[in-house]
Backbone bond lengths (Angstrom), bond angles and torsions (degrees), N, CA, C in turn:
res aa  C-N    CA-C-N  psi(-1)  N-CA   C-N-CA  omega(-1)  CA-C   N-CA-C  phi
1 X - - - 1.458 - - 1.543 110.32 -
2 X 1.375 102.40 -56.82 2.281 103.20 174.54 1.607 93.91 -52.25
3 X 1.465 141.42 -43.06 1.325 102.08 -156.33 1.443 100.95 -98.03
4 X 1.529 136.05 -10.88 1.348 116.69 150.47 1.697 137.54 -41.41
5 X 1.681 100.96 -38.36 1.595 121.08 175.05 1.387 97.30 -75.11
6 X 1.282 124.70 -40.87 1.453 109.70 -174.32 1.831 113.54 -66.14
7 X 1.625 105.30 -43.20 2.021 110.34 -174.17 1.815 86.52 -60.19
8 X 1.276 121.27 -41.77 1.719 107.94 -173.43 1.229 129.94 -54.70
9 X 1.719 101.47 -40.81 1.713 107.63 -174.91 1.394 94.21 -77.33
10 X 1.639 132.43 -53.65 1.254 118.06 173.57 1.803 115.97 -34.09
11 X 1.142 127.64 -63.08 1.444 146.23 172.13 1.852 99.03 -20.01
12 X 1.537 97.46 -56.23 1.402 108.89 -161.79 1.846 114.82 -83.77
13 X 1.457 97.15 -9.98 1.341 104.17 -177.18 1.263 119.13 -96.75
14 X 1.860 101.70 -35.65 1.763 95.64 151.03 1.435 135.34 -75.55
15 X 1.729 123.54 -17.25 1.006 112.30 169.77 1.954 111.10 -67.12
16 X 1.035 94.77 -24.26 2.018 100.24 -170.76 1.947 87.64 -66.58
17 X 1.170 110.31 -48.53 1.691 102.74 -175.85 1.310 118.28 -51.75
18 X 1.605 111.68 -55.06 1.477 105.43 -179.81 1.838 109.29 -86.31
19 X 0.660 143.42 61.34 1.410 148.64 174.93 1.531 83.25 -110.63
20 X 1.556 104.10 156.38 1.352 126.51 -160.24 1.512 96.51 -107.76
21 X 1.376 123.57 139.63 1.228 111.74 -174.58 1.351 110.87 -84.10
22 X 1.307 118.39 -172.48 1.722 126.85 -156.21 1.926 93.45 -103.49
23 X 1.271 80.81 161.46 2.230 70.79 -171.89 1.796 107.70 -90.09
24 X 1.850 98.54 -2.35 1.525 95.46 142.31 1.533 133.47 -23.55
25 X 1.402 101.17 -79.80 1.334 129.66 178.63 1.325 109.91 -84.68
26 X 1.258 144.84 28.58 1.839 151.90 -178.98 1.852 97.27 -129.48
27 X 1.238 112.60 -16.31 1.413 100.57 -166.33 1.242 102.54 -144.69
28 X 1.896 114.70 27.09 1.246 111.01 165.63 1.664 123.96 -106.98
29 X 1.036 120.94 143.72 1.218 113.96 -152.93 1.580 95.89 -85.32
30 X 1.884 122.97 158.24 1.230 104.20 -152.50 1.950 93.10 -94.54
31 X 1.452 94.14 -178.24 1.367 101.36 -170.21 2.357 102.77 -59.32
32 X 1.529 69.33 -56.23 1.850 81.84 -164.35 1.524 102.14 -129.30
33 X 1.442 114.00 151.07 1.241 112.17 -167.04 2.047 92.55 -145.08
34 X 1.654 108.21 93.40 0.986 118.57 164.87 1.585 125.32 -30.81
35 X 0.819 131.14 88.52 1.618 139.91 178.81 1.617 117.85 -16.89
36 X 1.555 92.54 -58.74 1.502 96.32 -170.52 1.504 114.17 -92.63
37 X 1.532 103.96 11.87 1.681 104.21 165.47 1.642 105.66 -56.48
38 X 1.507 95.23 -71.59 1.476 92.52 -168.34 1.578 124.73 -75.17
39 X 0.803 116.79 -2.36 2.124 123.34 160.38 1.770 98.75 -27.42
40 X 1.165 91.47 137.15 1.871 100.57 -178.75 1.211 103.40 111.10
41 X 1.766 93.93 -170.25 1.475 107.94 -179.10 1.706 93.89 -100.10
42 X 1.604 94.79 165.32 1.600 119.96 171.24 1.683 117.73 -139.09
43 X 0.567 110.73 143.05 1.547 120.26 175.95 1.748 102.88 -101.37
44 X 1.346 120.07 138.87 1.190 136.59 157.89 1.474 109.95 -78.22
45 X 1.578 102.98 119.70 1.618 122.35 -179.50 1.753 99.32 -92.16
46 X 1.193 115.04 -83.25 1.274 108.78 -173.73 1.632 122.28 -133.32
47 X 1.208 154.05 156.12 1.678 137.28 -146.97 1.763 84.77 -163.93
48 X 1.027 94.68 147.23 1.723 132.21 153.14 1.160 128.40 -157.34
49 X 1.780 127.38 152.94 1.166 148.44 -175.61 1.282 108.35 -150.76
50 X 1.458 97.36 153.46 2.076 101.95 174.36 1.293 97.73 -107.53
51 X 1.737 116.56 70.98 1.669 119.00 177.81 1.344 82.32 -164.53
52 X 1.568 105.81 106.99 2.031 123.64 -146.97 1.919 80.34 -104.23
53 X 0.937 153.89 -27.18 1.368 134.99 160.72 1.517 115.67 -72.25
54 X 0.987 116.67 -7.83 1.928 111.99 -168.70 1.517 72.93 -116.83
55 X 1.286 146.51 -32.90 1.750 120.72 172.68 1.335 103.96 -74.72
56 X 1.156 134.99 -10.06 1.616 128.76 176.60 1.540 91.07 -69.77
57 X 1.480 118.76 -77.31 1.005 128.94 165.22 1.385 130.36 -0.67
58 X 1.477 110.78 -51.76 1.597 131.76 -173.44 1.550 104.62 -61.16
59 X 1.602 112.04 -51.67 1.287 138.17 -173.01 1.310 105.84 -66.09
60 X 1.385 144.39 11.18 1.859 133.87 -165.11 1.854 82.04 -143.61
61 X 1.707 113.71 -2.97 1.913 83.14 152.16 1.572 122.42 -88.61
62 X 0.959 100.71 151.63 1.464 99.53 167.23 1.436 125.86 -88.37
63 X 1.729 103.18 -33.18 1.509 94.08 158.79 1.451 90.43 -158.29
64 X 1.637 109.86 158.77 1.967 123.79 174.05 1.586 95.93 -123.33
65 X 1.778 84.93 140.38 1.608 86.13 152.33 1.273 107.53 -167.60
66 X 1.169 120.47 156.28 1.647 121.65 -146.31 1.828 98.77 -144.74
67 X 1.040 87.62 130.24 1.697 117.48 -177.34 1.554 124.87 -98.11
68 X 1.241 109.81 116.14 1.902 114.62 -177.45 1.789 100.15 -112.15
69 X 1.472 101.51 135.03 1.494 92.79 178.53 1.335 84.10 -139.10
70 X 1.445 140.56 160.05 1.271 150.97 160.31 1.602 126.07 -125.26
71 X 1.208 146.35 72.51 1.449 152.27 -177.99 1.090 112.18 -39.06
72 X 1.226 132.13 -21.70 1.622 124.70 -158.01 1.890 103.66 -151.76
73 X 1.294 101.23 -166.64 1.346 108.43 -168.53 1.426 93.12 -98.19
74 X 1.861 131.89 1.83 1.099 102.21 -171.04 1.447 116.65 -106.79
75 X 1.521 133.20 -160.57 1.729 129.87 -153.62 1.650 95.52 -95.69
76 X 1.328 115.54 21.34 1.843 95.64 -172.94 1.433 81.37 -131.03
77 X 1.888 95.28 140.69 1.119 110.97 173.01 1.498 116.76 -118.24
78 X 1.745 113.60 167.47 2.148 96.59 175.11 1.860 81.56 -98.53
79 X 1.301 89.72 151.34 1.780 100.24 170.53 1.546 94.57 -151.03
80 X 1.675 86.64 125.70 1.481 87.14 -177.75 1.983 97.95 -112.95
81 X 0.953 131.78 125.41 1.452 123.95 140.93 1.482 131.01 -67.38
82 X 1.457 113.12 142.71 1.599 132.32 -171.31 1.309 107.63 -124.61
83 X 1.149 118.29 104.26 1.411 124.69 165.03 1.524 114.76 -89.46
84 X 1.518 107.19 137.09 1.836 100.89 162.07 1.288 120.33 -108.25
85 X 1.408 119.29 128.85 1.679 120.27 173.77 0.990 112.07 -86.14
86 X 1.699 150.34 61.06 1.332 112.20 -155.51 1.294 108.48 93.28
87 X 1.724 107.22 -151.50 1.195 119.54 166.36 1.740 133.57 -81.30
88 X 0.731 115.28 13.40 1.741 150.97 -129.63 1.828 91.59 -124.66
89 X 0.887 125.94 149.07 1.475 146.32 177.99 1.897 121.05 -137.12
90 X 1.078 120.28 97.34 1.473 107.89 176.18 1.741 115.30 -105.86
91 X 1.146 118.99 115.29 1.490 118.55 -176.54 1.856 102.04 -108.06
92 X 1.349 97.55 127.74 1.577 118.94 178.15 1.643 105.83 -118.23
93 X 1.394 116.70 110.27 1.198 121.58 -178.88 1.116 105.67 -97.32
94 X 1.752 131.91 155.31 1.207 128.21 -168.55 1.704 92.61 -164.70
95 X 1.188 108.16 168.41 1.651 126.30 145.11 1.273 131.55 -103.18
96 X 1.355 111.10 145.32 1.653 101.13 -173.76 1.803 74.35 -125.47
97 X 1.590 99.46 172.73 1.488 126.30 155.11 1.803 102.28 -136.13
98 X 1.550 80.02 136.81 1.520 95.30 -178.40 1.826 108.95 -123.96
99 X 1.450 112.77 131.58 1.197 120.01 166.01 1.755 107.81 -150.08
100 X 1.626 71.01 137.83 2.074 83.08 -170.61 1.625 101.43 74.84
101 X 1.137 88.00 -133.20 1.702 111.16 179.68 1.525 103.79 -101.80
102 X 1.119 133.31 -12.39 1.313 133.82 -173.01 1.589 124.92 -102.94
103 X 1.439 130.67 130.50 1.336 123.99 -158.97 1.607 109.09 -143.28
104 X 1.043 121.04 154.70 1.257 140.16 -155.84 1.593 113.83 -132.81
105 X 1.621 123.13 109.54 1.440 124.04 169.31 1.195 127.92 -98.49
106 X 1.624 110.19 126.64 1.662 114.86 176.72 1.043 111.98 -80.53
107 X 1.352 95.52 127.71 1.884 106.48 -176.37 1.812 98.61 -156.20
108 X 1.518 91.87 21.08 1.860 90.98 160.67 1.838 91.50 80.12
109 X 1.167 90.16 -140.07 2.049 115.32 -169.60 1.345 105.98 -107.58
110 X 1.510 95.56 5.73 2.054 90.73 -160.59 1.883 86.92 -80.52
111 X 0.971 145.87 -31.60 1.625 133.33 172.87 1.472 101.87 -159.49
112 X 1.000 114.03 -155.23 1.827 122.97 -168.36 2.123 99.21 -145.45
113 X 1.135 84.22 107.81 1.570 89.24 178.50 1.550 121.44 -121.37
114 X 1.253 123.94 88.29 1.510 137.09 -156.88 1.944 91.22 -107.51
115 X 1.808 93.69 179.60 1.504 88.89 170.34 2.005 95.62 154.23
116 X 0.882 119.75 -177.23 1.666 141.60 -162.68 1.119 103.80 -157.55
117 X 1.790 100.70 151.32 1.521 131.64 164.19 1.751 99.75 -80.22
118 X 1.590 121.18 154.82 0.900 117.98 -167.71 1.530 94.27 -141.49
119 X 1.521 117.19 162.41 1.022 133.38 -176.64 2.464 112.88 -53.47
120 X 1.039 108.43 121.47 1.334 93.29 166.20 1.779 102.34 -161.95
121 X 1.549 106.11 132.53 1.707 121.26 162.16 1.458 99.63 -41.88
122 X 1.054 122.66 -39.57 2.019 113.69 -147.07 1.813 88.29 -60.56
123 X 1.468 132.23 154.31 1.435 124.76 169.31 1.402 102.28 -95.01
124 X 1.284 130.88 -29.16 1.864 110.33 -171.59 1.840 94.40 -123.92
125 X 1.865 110.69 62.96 1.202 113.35 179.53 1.784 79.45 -139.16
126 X 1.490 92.70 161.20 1.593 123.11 145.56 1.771 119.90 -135.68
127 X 1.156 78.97 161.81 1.829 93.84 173.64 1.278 113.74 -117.12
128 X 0.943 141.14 104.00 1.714 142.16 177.92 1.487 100.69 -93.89
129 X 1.138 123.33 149.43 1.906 154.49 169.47 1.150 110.13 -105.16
130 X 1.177 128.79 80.63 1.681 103.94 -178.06 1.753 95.63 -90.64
131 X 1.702 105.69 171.43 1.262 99.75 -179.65 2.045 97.27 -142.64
132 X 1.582 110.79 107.13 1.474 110.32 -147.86 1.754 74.58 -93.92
133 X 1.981 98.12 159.49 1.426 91.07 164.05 1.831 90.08 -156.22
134 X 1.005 131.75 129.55 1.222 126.49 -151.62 1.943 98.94 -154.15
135 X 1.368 115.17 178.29 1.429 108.81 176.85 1.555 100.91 -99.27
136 X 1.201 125.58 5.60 1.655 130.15 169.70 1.246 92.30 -105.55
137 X 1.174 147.66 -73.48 1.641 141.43 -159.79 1.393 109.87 -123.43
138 X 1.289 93.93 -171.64 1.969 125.32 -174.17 1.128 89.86 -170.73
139 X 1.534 117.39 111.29 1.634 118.12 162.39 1.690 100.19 -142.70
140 X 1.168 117.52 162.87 1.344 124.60 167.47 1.593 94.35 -131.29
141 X 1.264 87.86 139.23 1.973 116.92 -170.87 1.276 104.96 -123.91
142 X 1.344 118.72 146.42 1.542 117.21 -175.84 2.169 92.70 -140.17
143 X 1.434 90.65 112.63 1.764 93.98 177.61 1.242 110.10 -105.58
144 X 1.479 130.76 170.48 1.485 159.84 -136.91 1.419 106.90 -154.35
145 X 1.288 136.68 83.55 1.640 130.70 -173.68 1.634 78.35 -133.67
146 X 1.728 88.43 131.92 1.440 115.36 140.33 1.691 136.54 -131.63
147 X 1.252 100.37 -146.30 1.591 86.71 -169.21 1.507 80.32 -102.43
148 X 1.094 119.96 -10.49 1.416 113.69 -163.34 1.337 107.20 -100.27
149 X 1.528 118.81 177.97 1.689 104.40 179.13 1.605 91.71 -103.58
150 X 1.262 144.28 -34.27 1.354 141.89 -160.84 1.815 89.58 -138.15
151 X 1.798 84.10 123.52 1.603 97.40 167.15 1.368 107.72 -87.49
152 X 1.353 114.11 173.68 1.565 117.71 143.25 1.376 160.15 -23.64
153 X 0.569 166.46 -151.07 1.825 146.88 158.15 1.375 95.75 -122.82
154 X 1.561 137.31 -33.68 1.137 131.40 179.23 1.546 102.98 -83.53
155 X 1.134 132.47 -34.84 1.514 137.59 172.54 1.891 105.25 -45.57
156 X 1.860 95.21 -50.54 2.172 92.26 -171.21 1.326 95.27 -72.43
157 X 1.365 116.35 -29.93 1.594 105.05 -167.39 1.758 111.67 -75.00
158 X 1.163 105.09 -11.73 1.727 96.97 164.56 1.336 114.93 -100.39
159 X 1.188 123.12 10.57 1.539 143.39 -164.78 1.817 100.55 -94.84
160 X 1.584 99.21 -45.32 1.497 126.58 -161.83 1.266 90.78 -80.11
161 X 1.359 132.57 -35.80 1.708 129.19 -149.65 1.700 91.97 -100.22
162 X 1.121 128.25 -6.48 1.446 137.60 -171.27 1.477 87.98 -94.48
163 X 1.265 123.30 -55.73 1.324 131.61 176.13 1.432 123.44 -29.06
164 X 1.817 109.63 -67.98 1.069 138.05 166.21 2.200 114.84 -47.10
165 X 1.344 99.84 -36.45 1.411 96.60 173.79 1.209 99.83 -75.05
166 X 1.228 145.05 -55.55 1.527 132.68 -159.29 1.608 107.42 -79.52
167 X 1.161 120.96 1.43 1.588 130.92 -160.80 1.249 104.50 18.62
168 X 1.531 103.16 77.50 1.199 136.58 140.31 2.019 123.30 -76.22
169 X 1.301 99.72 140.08 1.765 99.48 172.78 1.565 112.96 -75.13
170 X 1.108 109.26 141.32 1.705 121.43 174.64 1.714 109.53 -23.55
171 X 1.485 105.23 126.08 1.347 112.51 -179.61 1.792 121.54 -46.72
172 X 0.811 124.79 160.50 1.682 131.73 154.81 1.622 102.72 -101.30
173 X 1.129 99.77 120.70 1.469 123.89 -153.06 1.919 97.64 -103.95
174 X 1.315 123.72 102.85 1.630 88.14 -175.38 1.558 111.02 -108.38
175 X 1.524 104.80 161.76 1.326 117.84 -168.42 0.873 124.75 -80.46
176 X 1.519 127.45 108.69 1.466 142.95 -179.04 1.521 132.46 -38.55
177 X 1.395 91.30 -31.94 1.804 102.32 176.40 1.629 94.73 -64.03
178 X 0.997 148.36 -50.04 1.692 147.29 -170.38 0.850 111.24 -30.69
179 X 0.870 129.44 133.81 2.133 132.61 164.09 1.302 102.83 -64.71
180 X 1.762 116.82 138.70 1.484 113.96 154.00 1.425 121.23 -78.18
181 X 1.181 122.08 165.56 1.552 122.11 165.52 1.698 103.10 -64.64
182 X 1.355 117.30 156.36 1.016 135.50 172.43 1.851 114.85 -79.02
183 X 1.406 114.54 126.09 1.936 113.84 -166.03 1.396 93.26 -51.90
184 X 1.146 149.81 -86.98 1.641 125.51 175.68 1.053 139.20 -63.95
185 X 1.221 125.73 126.96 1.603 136.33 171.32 1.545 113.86 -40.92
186 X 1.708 99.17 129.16 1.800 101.07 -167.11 1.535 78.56 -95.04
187 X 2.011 97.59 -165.05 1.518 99.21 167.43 1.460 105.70 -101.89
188 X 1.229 122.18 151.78 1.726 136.43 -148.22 1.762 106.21 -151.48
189 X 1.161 127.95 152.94 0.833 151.91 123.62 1.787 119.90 -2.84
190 X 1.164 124.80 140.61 1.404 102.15 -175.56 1.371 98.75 -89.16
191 X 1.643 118.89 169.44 1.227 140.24 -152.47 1.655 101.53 -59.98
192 X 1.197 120.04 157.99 1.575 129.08 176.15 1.823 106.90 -89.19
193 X 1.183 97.05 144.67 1.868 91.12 175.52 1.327 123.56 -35.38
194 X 1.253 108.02 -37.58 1.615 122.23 170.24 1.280 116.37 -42.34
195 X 1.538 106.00 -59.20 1.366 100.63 -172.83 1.488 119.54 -78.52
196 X 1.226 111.21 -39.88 2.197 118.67 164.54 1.604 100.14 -34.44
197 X 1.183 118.75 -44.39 1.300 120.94 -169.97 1.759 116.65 -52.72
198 X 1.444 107.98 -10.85 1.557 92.03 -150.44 1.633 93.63 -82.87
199 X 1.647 109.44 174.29 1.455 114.49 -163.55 1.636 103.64 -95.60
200 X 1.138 127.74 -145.66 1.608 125.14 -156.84 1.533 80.13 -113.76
201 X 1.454 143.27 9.53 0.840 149.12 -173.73 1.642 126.49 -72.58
202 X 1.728 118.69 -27.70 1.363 141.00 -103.43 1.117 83.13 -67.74
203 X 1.539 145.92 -45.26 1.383 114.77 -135.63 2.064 102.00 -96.52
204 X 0.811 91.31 24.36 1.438 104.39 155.72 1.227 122.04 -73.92
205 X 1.625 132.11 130.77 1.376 128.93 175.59 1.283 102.33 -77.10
206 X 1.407 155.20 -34.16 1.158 144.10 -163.04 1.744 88.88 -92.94
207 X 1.406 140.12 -11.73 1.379 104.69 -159.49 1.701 100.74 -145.36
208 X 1.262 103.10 15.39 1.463 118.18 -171.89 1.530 114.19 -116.45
């Protein structure tokens, strides 16, 4: 009889593990967000926004990856994003300030670009919220960077359910076979139409 009650509570303790969390906890921003976790490079796994030209947009990289470095003990970091067109490399350097889970990009008066770390199982992933507000748009974007180029299937599928709380449209998922750009800019070719194209927007992952 104890080792029937015992295979049950086991039974009952893995179904309580894999249960999907509530979008309570999928769309809460986290308490504290250790600084020097995210230092390095990241690769962009998968991105959505409800701003259907800057997701067109999202779809013509071939690969993102975005860089945190910190010099000092204080909350501002340089983060540069790397987009690839092709053969083509575009690097957008910026500053962020980070406190808590919540962070802030200088980009002057040209728009207001705020946003949070978000809850995720994956261990060498984040989830960022950005929240864009500009005199062309207002979108909130929710990204997928890891250290890795391809997560898990249980990793997108809690990625997707984060999605579903913000009713957000199905991620742009990007493809791992792609080469990243290299963390410094070689010498290249000048930019492809693609890249001249981008809007006053740049340091946006969907539009930069």
């Amino acid at each position: 009889m104890f080792a029937v009650f015992a295979i049950f509570l086991l039974c009952l303790m893995s179904v309580s593990r894999s249960a999907p969390l509530a979008c309570e906890d999928l769309v809460r921003p986290l308490d504290q967000m250790d600084p020097h976790h995210f230092e390095g490079g990241w690769a962009l796994v998968a991105g959505s926004l409800n701003h259907v030209a800057s997701m067109e947009a999202l779809r013509l990289r071939d690969s993102i990856t975005m860089y945190f470095s910190n010099s000092s003990e204080t909350s501002t970091f340089s983060y540069t994003q790397i987009n690839r067109f092709g053969d083509q490399c575009q690097y957008l350097p910026y500053n962020i300030t980070v406190e808590g889970s919540a962070f802030t990009f200088d980009v002057g008066n040209r728009f207001n670009l705020t946003g949070s770390f978000l809850y995720t199982s994956c261990p060498d992933c984040v989830v960022m919220r950005w929240n864009v507000k500009s005199k062309k748009r207002q979108s909130l974007d929710l990204y997928l960077l890891s250290r890795r180029r391809e997560v898990e299937q249980k990793e997108l599928e809690e990625f997707k359910a984060q999605l579903k709380c913000h009713d957000l449209p199905p991620s742009v998922v990007m493809d791992p076979t792609k080469e990243l750009c290299p963390e410094q800019p070689e010498s290249q070719p000048p930019p492809t139409a693609a890249a001249e194209a981008q809007t006053e927007e740049e340091t946006e992952i969907q539009n930069a």
